[in-house]
C-alpha positions as a printed Julia matrix, in Angstrom:
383×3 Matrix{Float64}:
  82.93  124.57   88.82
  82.42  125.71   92.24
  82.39  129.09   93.24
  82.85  128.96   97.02
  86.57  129.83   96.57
  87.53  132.13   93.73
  90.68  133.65   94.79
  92.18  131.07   97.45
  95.66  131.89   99.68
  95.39  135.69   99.19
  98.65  136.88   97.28
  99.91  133.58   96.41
  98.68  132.37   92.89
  96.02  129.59   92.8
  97.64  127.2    89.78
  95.5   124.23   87.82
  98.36  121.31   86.09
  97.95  118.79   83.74
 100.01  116.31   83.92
  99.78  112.59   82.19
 102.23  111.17   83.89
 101.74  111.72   87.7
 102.05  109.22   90.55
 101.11  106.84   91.62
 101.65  105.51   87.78
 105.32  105.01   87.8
 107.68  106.48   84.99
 110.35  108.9    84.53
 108.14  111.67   83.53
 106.06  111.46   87.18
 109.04  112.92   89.63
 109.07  116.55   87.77
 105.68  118.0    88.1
 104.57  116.23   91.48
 107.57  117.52   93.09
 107.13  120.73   91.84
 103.7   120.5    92.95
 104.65  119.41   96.25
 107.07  122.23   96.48
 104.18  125.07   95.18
 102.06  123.83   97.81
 104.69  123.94  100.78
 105.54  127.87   99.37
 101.69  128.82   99.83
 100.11  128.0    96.18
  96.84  126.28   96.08
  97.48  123.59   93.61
  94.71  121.61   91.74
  96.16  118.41   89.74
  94.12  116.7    86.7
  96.33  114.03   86.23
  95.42  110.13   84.95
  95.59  108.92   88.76
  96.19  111.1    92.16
  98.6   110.34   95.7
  96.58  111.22   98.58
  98.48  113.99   99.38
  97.11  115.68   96.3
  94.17  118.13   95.43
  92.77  117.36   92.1
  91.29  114.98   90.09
  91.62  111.77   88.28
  90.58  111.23   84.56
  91.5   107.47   83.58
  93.95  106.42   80.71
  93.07  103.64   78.54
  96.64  102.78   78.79
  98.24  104.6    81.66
 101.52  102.32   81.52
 103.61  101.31   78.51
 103.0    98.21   76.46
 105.63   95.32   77.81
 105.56   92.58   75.14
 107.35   93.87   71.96
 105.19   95.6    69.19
 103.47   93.23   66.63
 102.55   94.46   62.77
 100.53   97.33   63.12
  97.07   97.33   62.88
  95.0    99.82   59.77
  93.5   101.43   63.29
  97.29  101.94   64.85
  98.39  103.47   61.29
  95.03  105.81   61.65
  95.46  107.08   65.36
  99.3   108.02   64.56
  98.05  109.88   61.39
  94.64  111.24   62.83
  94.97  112.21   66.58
  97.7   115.18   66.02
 100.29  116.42   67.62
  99.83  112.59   69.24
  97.36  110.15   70.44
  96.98  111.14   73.64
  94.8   114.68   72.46
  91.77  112.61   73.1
  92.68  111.98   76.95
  93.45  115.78   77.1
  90.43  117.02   75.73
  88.71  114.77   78.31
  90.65  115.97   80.84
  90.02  120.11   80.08
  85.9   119.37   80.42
  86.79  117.32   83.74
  88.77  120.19   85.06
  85.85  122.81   83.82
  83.71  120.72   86.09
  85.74  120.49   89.05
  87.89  123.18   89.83
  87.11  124.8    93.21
  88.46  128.22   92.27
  89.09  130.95   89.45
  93.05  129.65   88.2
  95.38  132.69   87.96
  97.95  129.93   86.68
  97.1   126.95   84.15
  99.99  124.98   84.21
 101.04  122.12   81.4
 103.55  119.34   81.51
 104.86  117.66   78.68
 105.61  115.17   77.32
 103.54  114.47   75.65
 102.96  117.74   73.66
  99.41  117.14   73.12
  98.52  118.29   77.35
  99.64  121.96   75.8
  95.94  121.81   74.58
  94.97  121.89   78.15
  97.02  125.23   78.51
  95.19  126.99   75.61
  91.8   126.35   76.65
  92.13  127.35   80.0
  93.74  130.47   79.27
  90.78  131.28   76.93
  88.4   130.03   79.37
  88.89  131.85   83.01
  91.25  134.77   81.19
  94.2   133.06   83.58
  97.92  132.91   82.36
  99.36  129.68   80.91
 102.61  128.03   82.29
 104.34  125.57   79.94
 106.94  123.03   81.74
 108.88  121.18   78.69
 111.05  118.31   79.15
 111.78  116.94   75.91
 111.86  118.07   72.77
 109.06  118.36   70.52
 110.73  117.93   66.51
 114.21  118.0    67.53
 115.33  114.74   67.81
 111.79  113.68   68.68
 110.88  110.55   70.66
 108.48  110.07   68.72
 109.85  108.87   64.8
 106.55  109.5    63.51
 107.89  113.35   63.34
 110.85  112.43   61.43
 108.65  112.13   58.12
 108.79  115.61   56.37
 105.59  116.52   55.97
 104.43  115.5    59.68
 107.14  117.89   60.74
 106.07  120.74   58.46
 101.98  120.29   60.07
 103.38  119.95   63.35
 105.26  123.14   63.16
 102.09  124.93   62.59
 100.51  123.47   65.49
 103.11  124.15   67.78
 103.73  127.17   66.84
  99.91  127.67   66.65
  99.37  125.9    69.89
 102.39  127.49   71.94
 102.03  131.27   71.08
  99.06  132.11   73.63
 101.58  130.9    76.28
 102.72  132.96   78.46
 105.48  131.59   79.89
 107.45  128.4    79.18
 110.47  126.2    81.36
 112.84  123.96   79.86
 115.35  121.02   81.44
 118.05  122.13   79.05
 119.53  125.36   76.57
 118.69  123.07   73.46
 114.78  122.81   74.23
 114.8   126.0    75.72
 115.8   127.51   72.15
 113.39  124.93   69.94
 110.36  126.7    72.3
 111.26  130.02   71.59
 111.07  129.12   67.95
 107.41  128.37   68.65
 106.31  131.29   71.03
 108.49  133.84   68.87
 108.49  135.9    71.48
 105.35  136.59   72.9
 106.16  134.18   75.92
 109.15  134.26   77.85
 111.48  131.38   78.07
 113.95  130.35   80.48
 116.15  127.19   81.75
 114.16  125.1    84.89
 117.08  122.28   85.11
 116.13  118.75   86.71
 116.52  119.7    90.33
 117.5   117.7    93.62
 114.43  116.24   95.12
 113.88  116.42   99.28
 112.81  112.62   99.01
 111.29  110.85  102.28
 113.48  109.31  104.28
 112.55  105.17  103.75
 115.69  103.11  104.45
 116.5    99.63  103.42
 119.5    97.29  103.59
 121.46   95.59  100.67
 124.19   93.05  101.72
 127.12   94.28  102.74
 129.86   91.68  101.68
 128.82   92.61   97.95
 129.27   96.09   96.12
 125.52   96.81   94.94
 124.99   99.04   92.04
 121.35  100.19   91.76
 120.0   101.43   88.31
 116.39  102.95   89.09
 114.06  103.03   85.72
 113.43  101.69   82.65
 115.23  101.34   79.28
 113.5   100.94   76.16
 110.21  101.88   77.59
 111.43  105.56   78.14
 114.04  105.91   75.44
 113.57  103.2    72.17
 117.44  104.19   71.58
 118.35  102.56   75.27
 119.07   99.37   74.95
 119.63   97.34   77.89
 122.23   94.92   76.12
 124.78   98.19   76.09
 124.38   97.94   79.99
 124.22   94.29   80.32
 127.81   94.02   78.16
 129.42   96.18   80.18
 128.44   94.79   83.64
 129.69   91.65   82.13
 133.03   92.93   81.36
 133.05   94.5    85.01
 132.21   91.61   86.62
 135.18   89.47   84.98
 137.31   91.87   86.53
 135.56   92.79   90.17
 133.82   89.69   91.39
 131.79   91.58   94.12
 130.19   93.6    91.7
 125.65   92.94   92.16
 123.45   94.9    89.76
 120.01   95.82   91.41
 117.58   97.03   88.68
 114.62   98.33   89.81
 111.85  100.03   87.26
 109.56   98.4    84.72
 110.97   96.14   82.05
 110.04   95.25   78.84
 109.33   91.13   77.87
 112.52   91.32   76.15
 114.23   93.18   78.5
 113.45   90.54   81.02
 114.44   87.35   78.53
 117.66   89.38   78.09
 118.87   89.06   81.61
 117.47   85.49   82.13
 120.16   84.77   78.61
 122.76   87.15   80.59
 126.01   84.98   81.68
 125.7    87.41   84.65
 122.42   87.11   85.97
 122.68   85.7    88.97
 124.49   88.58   90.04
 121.51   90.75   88.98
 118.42   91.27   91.42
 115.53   92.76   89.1
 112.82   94.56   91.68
 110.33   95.36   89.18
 108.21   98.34   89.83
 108.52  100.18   92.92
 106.91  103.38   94.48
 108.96  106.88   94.41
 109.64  105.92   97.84
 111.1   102.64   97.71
 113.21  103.86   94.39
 115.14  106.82   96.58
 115.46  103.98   99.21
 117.28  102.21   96.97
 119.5   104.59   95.78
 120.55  105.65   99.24
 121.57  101.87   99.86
 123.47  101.6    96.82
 127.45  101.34   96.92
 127.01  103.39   93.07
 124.1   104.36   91.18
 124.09  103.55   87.22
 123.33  105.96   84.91
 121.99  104.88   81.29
 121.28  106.55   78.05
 120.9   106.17   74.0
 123.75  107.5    72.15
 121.85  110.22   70.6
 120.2   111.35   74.14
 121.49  115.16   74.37
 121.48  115.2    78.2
 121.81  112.54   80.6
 118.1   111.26   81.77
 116.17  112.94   84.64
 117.13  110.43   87.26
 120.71  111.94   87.33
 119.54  115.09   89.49
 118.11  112.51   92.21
 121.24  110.68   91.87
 123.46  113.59   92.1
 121.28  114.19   95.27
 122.56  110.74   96.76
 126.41  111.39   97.52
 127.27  108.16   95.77
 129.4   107.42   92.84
 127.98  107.55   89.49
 128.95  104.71   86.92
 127.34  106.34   83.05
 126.65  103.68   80.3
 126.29  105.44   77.44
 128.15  106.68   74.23
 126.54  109.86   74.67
 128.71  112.67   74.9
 127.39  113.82   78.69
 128.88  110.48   79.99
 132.4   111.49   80.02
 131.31  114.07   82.38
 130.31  111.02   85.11
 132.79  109.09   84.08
 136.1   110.95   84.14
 137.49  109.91   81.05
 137.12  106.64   82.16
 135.29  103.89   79.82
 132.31  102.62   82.46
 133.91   99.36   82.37
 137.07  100.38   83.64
 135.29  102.81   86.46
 132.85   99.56   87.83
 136.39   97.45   87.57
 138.17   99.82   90.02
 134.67  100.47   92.39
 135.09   99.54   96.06
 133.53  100.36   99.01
 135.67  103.79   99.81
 135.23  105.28   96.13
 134.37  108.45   96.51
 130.98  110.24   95.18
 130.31  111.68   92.08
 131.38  115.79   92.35
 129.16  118.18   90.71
 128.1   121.39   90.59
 125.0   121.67   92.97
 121.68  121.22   91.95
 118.93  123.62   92.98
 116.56  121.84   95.05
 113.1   121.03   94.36
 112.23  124.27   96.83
 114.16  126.28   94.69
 112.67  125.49   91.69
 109.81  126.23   92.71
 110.69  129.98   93.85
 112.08  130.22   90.49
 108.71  129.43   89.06
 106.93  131.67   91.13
 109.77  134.74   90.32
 108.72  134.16   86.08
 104.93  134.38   87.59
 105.23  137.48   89.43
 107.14  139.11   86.4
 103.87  138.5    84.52
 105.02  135.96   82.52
């Protein structure tokens, strides 16, 4: 590590975050921490990123992932060596690209952290946080957006046992932290189960993001619903035929009606719209940057919102959409989509959608600025 700049931006705290999913890799868990980043930065924090791949407008550095983007073609038998990783790489796989990333960090950092800062999913980057800590006597910031063995993304946890060694390691794991954030109440109270009170816990919601200002055009003698993300690939429970059915029954009823899907797709996923009675009213845009995504939703006559049943909250992409001023059409059976759509079924609401219906009213969002300041309040309390 260098030592040319141990205590950088005088009173402002000098932070270190791990992150595995960071642009310009594209997925759901990328917007969080590199807006919150973006935000430290513009409030006066010197900000050092090990992530799998970096932006430009990012200090830090990049550690490769053997598989930095989701598998596309649908999972074969599993292998004696798949069986093996799932059951010897603990709390998940990925340990062995965190514990690559802590020595690249020791190597690199240009300054003495005050902060360490760790993003999950997936749990194992909380490694990161302990070591750190230990290392350059700093404090440890946990950002959590899913749950860890509630209702875990991950079924491998639902086998007893797993759970009961898992426990111990987050519990293990999570009690040098000092402080921890959480999208939601739920998650929020799971963590404090693990810290038991020697960090201190508190609700970071999914915030509005101060996006670039990219434009594009969509056709204007057509009502264009734009869906930004993936299905499957973030949630298993998300299944694009739930989305796909409904559109169908929409478009019987409101002929002007074009689905834009932009985000990666799974093989199936993509057969499934090539069988769809409806797909020539659906443009699919594959993967596209941050940039072009927020593009899109600012074009968009109404944004589509999509979840598994079981989801607890709506997915993250609902704060940027909230952020758009555009209606919000939710396909889910999840109990958070009456609150889009109004006691309406989603059919009904895409059946009655024209060009003058208005947006989607919710309470306000903090922004991404404010977020940030929130961070830095916890910090200043000590943690």
């Amino acid at each position: 590590m260098s030592d040319t700049d141990p205590h950088p931006r005088g009173n402002s705290p000098s932070i270190v975050v791990f992150s595995r999913h960071f642009p310009p890799h594209v997925s759901g868990g990328a917007r969080r921490p590199y807006y919150l980043v973006k935000a430290l930065q513009s409030l006066g924090c010197r900000v050092f990123v090990v992530a799998p791949a970096l932006p430009g407008d990012i200090e830090g550095i990049a550690v490769p992932h053997v598989q930095p983007d989701p598998a596309l073609s649908a999972p074969g038998r599993r292998s004696l060596r798949d069986v093996l990783r799932d059951w010897v790489l603990w709390p998940d796989p990925d340990i062995r690209w965190t514990k690559r990333a802590v020595q690249a960090a020791h190597d690199a950092l240009p300054f003495i952290p005050d902060w360490v800062m760790t993003t999950s999913p997936p749990e194992s980057i909380h490694y990161a946080g302990a070591q750190l800590k230990k290392k350059y006597k700093c404090r440890w910031y946990a950002d959590v957006r899913d749950h860890w063995l509630v209702q875990p993304f991950r079924k491998q946890r639902e086998n007893g046992f797993r759970r009961l060694i898992e426990g111990k390691i987050a519990r293990t794991m999570l009690r040098g932290c000092d402080l921890v954030s959480t999208v939601n109440a739920p998650i929020a109270d799971e963590m404090r189960g693990y810290t038991r009170g020697r960090g201190q816990v508190f609700v970071l919601p999914h915030f509005a993001i101060d996006a670039s200002v990219e434009t594009l055009s969509l056709p204007d003698d057509q009502l264009n619903l734009v869906y930004t993300g993936s299905f499957s690939l973030s949630d298993p429970a998300c299944k694009i035929t739930d989305t796909l059915d409904v559109f169908a029954a929409a478009l019987a009823k409101n002929p002007a009606l074009h689905f834009h899907m932009a985000g990666r797709l799974s093989e199936v996923e993509t057969a499934r719209i090539h069988a769809s009675p409806c797909q020539n009213n659906i443009t699919v845009h594959g993967v596209v940057s941050l940039e072009e995504s927020h593009a899109l939703q600012r074009a968009a006559d109404a944004l589509i919102l999509s979840g598994s049943p079981h989801a607890a909250t709506p997915p993250g992409k609902a704060a940027e959409y909230a952020a758009r001023g555009k209606p919000i059409i939710a396909i889910s059976e999840a109990v958070w989509a009456a609150d889009f759509n109004g006691g309406q079924s989603a059919v009904e609401r895409l059946a009655q959608l024209g060009a003058d219906t208005p947006p989607h009213n919710k309470t306000r969002l903090p922004t991404q600025t404010e977020a940030a300041q929130e961070i830095l309040r916890h910090m200043a309390k000590g943690g």
